[in-house]
Backbone as JSON Lines, residues from 0, in Angstrom:
{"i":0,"aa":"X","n":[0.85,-1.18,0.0],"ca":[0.0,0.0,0.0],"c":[0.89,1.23,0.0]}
{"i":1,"aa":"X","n":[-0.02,2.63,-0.82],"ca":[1.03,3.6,-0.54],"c":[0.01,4.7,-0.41]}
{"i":2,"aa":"X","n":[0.65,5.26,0.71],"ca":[-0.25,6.49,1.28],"c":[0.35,7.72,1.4]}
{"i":3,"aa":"X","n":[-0.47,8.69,0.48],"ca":[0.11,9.94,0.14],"c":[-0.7,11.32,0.54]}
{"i":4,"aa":"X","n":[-0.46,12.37,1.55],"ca":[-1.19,13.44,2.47],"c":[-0.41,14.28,1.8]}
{"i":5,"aa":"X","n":[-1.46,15.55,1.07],"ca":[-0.75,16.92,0.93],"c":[-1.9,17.89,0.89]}
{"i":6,"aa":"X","n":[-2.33,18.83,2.43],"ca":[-2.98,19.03,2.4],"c":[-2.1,20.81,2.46]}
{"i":7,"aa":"X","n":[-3.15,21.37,2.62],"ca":[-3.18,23.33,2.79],"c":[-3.93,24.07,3.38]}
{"i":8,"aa":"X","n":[-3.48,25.22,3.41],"ca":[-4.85,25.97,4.26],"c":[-5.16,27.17,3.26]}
{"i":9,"aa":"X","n":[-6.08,27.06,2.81],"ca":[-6.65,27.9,1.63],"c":[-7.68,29.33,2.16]}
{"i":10,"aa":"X","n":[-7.08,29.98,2.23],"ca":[-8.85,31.35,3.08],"c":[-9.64,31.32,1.57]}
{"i":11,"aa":"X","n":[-10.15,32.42,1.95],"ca":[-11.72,32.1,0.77],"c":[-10.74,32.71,-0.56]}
{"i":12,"aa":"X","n":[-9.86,33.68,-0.44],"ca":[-9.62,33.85,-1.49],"c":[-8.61,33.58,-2.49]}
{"i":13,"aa":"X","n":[-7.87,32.55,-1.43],"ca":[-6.93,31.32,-2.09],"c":[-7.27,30.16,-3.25]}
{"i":14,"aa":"X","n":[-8.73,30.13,-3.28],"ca":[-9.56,29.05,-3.34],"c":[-10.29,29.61,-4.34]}
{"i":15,"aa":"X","n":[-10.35,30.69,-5.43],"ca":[-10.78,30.97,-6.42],"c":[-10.0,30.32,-7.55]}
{"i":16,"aa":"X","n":[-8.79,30.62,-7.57],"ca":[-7.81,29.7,-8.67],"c":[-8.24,28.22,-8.55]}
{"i":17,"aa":"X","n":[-8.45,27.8,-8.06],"ca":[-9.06,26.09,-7.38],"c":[-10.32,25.99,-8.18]}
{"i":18,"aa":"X","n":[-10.75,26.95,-7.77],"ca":[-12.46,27.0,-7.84],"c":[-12.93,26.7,-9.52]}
{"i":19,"aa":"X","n":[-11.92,27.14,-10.44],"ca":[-12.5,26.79,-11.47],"c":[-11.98,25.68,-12.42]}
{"i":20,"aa":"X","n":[-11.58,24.86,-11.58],"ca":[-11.35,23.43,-12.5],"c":[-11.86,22.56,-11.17]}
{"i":21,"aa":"X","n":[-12.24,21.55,-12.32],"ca":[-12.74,20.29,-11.4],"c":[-12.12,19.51,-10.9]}
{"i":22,"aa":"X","n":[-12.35,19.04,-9.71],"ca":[-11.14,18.22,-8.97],"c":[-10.35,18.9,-7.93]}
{"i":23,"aa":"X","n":[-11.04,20.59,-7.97],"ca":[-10.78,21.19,-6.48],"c":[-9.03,20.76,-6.2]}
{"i":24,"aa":"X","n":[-8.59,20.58,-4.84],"ca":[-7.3,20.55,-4.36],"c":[-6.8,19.13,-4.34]}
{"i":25,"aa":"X","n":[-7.95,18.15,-5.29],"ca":[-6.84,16.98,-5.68],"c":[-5.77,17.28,-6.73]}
{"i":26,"aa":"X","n":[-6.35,17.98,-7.6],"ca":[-6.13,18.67,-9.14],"c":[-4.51,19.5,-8.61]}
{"i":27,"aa":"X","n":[-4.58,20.5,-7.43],"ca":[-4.01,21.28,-7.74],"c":[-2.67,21.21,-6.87]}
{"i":28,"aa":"X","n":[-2.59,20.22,-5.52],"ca":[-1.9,19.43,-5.07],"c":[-1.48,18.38,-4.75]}
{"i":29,"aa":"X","n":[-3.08,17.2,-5.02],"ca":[-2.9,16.11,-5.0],"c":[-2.1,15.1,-6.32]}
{"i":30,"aa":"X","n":[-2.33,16.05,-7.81],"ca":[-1.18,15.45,-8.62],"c":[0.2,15.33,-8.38]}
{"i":31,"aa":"X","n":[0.54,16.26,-7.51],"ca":[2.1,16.02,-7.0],"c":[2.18,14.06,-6.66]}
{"i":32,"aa":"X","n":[1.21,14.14,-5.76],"ca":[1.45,12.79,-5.06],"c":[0.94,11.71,-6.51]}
{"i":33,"aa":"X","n":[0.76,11.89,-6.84],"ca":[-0.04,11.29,-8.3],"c":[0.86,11.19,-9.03]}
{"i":34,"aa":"X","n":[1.86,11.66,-9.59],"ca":[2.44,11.92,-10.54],"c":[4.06,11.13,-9.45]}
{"i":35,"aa":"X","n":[3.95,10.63,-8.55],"ca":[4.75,9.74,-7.7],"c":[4.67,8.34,-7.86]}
{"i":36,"aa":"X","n":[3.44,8.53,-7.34],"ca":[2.61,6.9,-7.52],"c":[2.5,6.3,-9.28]}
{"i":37,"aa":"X","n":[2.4,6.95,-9.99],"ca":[2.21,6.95,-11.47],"c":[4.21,6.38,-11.81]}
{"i":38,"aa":"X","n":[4.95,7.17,-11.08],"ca":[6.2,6.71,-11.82],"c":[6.94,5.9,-11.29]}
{"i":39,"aa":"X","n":[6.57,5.0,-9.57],"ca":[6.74,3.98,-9.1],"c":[5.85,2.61,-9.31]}
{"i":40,"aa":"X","n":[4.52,2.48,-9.79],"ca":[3.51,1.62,-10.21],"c":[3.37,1.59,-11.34]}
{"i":41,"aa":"X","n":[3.13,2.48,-12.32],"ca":[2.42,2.8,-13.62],"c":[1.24,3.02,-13.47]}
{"i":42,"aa":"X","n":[0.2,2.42,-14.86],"ca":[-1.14,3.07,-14.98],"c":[-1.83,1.92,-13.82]}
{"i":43,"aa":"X","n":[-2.67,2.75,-12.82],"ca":[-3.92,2.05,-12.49],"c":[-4.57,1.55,-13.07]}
{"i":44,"aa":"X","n":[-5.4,0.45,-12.63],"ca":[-6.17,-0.66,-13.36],"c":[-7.29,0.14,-13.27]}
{"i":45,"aa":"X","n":[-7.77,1.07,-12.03],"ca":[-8.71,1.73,-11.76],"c":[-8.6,2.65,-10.61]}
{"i":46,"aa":"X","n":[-9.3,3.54,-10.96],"ca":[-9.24,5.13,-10.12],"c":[-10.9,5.14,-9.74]}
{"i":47,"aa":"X","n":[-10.42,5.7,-8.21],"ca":[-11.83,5.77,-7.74],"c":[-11.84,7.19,-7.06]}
{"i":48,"aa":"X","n":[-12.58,7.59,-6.68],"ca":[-12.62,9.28,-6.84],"c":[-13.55,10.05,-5.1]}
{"i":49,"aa":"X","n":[-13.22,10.19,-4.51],"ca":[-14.23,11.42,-3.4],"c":[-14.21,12.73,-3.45]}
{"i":50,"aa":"X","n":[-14.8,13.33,-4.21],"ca":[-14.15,15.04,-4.09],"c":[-15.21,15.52,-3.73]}
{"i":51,"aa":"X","n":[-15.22,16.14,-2.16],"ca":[-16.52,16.91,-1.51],"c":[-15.78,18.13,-1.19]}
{"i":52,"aa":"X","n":[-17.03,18.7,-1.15],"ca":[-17.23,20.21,-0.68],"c":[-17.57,20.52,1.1]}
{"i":53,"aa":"X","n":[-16.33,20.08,1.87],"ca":[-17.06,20.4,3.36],"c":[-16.73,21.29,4.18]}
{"i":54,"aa":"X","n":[-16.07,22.3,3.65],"ca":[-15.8,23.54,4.62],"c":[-17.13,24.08,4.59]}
{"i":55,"aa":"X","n":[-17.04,24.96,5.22],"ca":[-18.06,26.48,5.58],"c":[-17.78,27.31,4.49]}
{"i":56,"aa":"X","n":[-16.92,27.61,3.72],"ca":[-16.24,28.79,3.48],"c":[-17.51,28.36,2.01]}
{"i":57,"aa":"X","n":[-18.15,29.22,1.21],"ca":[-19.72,29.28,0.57],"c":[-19.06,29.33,-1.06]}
{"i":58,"aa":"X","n":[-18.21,28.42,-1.54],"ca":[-17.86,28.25,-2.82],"c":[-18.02,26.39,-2.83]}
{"i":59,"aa":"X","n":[-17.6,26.36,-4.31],"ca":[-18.28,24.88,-4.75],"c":[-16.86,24.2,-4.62]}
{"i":60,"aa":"X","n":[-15.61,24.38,-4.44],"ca":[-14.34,23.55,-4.46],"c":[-14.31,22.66,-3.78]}
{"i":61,"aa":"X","n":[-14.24,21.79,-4.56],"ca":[-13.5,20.26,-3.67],"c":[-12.66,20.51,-2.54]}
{"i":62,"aa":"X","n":[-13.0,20.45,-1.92],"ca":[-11.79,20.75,-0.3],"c":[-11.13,19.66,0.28]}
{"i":63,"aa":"X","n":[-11.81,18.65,0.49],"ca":[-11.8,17.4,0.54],"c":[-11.98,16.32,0.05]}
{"i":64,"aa":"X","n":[-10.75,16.06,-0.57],"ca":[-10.71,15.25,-1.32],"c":[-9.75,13.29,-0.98]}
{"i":65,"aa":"X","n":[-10.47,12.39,-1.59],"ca":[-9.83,11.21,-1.19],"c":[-9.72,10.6,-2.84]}
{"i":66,"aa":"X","n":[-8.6,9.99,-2.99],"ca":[-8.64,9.19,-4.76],"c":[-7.94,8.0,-4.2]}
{"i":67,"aa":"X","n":[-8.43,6.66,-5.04],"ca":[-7.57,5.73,-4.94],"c":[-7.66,5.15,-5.62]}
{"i":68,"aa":"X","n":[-5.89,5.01,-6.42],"ca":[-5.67,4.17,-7.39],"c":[-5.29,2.63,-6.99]}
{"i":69,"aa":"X","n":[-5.9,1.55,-8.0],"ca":[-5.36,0.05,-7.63],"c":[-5.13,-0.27,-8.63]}
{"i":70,"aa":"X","n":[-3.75,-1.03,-7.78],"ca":[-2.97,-2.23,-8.8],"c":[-3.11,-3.3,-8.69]}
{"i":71,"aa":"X","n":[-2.85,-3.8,-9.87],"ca":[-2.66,-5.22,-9.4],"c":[-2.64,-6.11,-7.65]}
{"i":72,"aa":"X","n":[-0.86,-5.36,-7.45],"ca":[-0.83,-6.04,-5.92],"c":[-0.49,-4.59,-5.21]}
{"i":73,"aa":"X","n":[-1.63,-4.19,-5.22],"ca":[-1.34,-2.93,-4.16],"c":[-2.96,-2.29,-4.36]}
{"i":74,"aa":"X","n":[-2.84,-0.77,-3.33],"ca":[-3.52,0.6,-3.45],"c":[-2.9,1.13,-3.29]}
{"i":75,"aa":"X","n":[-3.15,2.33,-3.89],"ca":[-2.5,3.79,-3.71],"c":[-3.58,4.66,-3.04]}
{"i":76,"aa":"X","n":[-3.33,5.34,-1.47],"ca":[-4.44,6.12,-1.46],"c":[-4.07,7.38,-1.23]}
{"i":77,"aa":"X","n":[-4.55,8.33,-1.82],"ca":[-4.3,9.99,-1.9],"c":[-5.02,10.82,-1.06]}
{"i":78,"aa":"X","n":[-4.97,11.89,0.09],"ca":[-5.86,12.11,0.11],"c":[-5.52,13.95,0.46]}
{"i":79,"aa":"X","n":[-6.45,14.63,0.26],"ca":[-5.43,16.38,0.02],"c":[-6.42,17.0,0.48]}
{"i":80,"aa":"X","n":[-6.6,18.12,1.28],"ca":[-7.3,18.77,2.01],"c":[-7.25,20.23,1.64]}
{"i":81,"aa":"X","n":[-7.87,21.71,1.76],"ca":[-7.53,22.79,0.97],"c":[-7.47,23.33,2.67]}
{"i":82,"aa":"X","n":[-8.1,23.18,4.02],"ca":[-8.31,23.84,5.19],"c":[-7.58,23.36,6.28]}
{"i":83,"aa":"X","n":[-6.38,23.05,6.29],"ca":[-6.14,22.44,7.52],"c":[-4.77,23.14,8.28]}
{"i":84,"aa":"X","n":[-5.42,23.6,9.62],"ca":[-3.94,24.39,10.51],"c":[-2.81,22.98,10.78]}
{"i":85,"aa":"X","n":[-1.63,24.05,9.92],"ca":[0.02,23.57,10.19],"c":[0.41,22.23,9.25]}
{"i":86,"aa":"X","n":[-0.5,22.4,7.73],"ca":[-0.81,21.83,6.75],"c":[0.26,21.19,6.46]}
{"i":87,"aa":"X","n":[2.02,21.96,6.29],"ca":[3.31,21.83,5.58],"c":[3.71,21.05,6.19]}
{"i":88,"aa":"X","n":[3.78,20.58,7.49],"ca":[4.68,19.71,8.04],"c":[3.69,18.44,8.42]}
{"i":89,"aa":"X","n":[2.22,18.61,7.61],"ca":[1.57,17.38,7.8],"c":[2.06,16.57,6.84]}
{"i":90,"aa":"X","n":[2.51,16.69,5.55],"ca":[2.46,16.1,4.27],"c":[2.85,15.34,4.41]}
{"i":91,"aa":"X","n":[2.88,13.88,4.13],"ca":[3.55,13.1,4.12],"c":[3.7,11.52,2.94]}
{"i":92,"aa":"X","n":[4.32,10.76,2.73],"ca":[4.53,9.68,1.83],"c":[5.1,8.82,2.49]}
{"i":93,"aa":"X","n":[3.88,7.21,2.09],"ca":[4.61,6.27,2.91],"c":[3.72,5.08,2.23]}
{"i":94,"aa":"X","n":[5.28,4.21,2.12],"ca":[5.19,3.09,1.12],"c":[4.9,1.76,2.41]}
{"i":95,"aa":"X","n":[4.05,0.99,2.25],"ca":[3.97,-0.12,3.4],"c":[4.2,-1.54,2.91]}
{"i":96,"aa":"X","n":[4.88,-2.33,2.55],"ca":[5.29,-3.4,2.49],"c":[5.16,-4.48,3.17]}
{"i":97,"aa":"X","n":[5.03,-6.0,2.4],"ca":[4.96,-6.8,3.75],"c":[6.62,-7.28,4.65]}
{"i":98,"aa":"X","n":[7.4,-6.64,3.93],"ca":[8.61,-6.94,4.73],"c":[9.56,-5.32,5.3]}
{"i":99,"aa":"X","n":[8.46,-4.51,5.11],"ca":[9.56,-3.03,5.29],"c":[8.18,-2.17,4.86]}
{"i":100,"aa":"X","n":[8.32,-0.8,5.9],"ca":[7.73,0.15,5.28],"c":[8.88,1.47,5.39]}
{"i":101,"aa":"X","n":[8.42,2.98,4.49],"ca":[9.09,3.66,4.92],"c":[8.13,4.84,5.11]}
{"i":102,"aa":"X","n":[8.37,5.93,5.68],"ca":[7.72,7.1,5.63],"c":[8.53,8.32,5.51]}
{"i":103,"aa":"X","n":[7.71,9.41,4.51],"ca":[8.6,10.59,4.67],"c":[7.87,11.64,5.17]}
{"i":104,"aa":"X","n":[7.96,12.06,6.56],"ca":[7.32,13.32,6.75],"c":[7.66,14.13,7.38]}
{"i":105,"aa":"X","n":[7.67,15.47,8.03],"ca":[7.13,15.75,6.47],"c":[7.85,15.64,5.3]}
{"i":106,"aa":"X","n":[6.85,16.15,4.02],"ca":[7.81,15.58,2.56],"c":[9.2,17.07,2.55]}
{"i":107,"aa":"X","n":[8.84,18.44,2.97],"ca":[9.79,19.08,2.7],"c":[9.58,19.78,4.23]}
{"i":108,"aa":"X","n":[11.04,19.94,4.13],"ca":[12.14,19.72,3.4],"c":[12.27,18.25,3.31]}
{"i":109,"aa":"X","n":[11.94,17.34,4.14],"ca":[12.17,15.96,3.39],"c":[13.44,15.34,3.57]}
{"i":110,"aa":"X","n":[14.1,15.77,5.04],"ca":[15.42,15.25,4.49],"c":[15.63,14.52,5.77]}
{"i":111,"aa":"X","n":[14.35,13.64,6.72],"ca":[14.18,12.56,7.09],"c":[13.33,11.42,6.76]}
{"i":112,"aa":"X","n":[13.66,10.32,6.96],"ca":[13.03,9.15,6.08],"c":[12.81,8.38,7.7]}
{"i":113,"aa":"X","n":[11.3,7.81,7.54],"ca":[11.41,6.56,8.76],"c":[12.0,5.31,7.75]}
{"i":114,"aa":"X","n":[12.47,4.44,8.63],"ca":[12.14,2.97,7.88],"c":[11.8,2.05,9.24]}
{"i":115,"aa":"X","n":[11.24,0.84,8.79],"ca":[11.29,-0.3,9.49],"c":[11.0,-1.18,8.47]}
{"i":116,"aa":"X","n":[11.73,-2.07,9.14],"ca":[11.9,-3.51,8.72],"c":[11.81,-4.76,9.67]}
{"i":117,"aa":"X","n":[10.96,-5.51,8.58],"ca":[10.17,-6.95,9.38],"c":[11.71,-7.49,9.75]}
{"i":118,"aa":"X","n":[12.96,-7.49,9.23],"ca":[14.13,-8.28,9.86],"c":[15.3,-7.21,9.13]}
{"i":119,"aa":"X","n":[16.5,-7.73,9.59],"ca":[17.46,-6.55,9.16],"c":[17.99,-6.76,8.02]}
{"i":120,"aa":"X","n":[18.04,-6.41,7.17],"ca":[18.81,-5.95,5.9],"c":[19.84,-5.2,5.83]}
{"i":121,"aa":"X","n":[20.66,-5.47,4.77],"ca":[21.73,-4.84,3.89],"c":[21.96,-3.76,5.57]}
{"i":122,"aa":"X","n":[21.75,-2.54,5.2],"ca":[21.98,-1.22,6.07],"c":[21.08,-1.11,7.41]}
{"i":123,"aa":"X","n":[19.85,-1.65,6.67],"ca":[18.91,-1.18,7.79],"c":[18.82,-2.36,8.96]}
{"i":124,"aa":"X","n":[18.54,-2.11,10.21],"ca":[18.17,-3.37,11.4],"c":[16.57,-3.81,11.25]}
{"i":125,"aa":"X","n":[16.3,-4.52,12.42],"ca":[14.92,-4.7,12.19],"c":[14.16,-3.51,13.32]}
{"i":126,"aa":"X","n":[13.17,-3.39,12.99],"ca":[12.08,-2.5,13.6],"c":[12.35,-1.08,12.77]}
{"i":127,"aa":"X","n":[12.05,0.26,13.57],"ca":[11.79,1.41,12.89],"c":[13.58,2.08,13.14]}
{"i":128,"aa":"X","n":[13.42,2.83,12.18],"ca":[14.78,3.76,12.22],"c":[14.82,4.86,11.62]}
{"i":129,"aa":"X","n":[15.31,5.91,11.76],"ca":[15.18,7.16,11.39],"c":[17.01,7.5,10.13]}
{"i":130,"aa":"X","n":[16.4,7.75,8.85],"ca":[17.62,7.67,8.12],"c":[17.88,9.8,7.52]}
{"i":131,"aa":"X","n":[18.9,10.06,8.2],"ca":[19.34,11.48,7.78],"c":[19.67,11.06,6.19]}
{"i":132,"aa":"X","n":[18.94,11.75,5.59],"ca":[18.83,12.29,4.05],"c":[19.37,13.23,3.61]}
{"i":133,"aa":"X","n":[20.58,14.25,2.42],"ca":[20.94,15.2,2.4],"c":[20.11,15.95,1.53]}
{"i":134,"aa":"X","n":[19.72,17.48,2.8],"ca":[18.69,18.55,1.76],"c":[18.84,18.67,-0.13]}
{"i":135,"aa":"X","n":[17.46,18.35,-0.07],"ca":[17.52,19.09,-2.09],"c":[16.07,20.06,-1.79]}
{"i":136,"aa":"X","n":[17.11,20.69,-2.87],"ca":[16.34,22.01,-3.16],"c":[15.15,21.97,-4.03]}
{"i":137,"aa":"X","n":[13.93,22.03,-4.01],"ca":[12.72,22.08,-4.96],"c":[13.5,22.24,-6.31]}
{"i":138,"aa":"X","n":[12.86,21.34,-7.39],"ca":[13.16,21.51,-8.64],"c":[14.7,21.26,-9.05]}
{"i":139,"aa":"X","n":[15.51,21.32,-8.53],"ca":[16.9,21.55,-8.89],"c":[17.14,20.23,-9.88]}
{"i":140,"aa":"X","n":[16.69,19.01,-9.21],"ca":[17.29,17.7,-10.16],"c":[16.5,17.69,-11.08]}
{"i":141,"aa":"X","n":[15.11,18.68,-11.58],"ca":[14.26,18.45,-12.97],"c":[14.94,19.5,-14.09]}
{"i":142,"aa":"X","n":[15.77,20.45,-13.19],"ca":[16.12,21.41,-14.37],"c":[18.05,21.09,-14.75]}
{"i":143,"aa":"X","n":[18.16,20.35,-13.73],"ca":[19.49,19.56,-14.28],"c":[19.57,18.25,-15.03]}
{"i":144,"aa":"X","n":[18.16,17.83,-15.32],"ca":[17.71,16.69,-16.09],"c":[17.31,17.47,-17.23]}
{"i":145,"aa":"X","n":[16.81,18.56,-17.36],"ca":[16.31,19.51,-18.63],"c":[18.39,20.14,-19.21]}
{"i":146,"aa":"X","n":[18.69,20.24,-18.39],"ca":[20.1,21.42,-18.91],"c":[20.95,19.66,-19.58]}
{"i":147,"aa":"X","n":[20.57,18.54,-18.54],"ca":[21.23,17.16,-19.26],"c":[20.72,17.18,-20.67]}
{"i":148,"aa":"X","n":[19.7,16.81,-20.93],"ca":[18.77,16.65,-22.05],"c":[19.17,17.73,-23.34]}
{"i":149,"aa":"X","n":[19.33,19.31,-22.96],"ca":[19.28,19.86,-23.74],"c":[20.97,20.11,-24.72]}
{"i":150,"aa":"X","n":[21.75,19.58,-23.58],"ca":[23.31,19.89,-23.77],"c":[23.66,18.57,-24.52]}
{"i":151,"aa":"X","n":[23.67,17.69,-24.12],"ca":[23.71,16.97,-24.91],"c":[22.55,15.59,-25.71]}
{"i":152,"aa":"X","n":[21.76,15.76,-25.63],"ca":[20.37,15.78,-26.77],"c":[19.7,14.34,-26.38]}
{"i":153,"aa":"X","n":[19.74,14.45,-25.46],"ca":[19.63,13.05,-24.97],"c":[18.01,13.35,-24.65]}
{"i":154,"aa":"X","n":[17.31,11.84,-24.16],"ca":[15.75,11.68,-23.56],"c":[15.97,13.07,-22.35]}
{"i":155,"aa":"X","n":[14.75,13.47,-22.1],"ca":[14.5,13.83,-20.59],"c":[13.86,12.32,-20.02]}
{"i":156,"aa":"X","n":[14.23,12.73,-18.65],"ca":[13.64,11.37,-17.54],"c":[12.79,11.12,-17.96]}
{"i":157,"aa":"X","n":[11.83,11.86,-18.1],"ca":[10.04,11.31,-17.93],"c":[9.96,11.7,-19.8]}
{"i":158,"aa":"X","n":[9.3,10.66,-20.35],"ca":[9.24,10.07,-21.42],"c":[7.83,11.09,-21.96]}
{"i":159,"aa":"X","n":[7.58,11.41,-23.17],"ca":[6.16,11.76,-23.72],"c":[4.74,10.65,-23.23]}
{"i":160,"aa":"X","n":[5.4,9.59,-23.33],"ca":[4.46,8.53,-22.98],"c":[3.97,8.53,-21.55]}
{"i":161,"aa":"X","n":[5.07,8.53,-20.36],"ca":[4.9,8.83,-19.04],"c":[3.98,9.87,-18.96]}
{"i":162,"aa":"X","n":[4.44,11.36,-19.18],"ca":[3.56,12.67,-19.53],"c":[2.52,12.48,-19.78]}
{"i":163,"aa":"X","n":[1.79,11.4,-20.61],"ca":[0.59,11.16,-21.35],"c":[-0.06,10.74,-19.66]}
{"i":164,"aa":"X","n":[0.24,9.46,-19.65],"ca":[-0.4,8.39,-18.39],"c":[-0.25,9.54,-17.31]}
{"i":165,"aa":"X","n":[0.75,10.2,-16.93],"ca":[0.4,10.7,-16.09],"c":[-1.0,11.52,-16.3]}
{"i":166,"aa":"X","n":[-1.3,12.66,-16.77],"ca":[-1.89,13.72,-16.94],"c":[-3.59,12.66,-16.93]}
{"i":167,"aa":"X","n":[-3.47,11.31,-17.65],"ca":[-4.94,10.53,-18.07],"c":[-5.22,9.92,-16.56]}
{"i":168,"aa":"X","n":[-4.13,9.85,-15.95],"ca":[-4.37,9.63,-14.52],"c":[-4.92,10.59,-13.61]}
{"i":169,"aa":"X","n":[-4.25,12.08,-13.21],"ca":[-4.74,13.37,-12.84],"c":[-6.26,13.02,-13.46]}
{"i":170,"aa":"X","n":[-6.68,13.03,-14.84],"ca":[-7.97,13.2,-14.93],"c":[-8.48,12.52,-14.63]}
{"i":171,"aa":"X","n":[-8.28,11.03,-14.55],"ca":[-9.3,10.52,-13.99],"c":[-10.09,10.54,-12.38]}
{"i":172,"aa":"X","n":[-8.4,10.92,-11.69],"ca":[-8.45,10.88,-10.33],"c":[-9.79,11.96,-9.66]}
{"i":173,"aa":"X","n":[-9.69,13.27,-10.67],"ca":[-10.09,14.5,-10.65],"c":[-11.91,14.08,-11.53]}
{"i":174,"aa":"X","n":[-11.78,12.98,-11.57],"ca":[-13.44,12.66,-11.96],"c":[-14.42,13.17,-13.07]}
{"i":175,"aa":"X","n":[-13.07,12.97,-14.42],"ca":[-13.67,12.91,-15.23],"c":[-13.25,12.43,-16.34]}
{"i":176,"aa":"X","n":[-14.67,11.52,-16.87],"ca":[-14.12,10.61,-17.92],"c":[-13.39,10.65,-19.17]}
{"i":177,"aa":"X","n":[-12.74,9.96,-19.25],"ca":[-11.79,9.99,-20.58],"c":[-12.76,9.18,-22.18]}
């Protein structure tokens, strides 16, 4: 299973840019986590969708939102919020395994990882452990994969095809048919 939280705190007038595409704050933060799950699994067999409206605040945006993609031998569950106090250091990603899970939270800065493990491996012991990660900077390894690509003419990472699945994924997640 893999479980992915990226929620925010939106006031009323954060929540107009939101407001006019469908899929509310899955759309507009929950593809981050989407576009994760998409390049560790591939395409879902199927996307299933919750996007409600439950704040107070008197607009139609998805605020609350839950998506879950399944695989084969897994779920993926997403779930992204537009209202919630001390939102940034809720975020989190976490892969659960039957022999190891890990967690990252929060995701940023991101530069602690839990792990545990059902028995000890390679580096890690058994039970939970906390692994120091060295800081990266937002974006830095996509535009040194773009300056790779462009200097010497090579693929970028993520393929036209990836780009595709991803984006048919976002839509579906965001609840609407293809």
């Amino acid at each position: 299973m893999l479980r992915g939280t990226i929620n925010t705190d939106l006031e009323a007038d954060g929540r107009q840019r939101i407001g006019r595409y469908h899929g509310g704050i899955m759309l507009e933060l929950g593809c981050h986590v989407i576009d994760r799950v998409v390049d560790l699994w591939g395409r879902p067999r199927e996307v299933r969708s919750w996007l409600r409206h439950d704040t107070s605040i008197a607009d139609k945006v998805s605020d609350n939102t839950l998506v879950v993609l399944e695989y084969e031998r897994g779920l993926a569950v997403i779930t992204a919020a537009a209202r919630m106090a001390g939102s940034g250091t809720h975020r989190s990603f976490e892969v659960i395994g039957t022999e190891g899970t890990f967690l990252i939270q929060p995701l940023e800065p991101g530069n602690k990882i839990r792990v545990c493990m059902r028995e000890a491996k390679g580096p890690y012991k058994a039970g939970w452990q906390e692994i120091e990660m060295p800081n990266q900077q937002r974006y830095v390894g996509d535009l040194r994969d773009m300056a790779r690509a462009l200097r010497e003419k090579q693929p970028l990472k993520y393929s036209c095809d990836y780009e595709l699945l991803l984006q048919e994924t976002i839509v579906r997640a965001c609840g609407e048919a293809l």
